[in-house]
C-alpha positions, 0 to 999 in steps of 0.5 A: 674747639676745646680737646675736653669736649671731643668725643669718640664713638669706640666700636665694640663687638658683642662677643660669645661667652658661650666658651668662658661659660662651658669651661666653668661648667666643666670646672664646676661638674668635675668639682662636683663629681670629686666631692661625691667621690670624697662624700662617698669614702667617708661613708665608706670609711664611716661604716668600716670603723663604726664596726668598733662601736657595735661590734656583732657578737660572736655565736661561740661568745669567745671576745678573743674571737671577736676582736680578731675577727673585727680587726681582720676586717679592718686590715 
């Protein structure tokens, strides 16, 4: 008999993916989350800085004023 045309049957398990699976959507969820948290502060960030390019006037129109009060907003 030629040792080439031996064959073998190898037993395979089926196995539970179920594990690997719930690990990447736990790994997936928090990646998400953090990217909301990201998004998030910069439009936070976005709203607190476009204060210098619509600044709201000052009833008393004093400009000294009103740039220190945007800047008290910003510190």
């Amino acid at each position: 008999m030629n040792r080439f045309m031996l064959v073998r049957a190898v037993p395979v398990k089926p196995w539970n993916f179920s594990v690997l699976d719930q690990e990447f959507d736990s790994v997936r969820d928090k990646f998400l989350q953090d990217m909301k948290k990201m998004e998030d502060e910069m439009s936070r960030f976005h709203r607190e800085c476009s204060i210098f390019d619509n600044p709201k006037p000052d009833p008393a129109g004093d400009a000294l004023t009103t740039l220190n009060s945007i800047l008290a907003q910003c510190l």
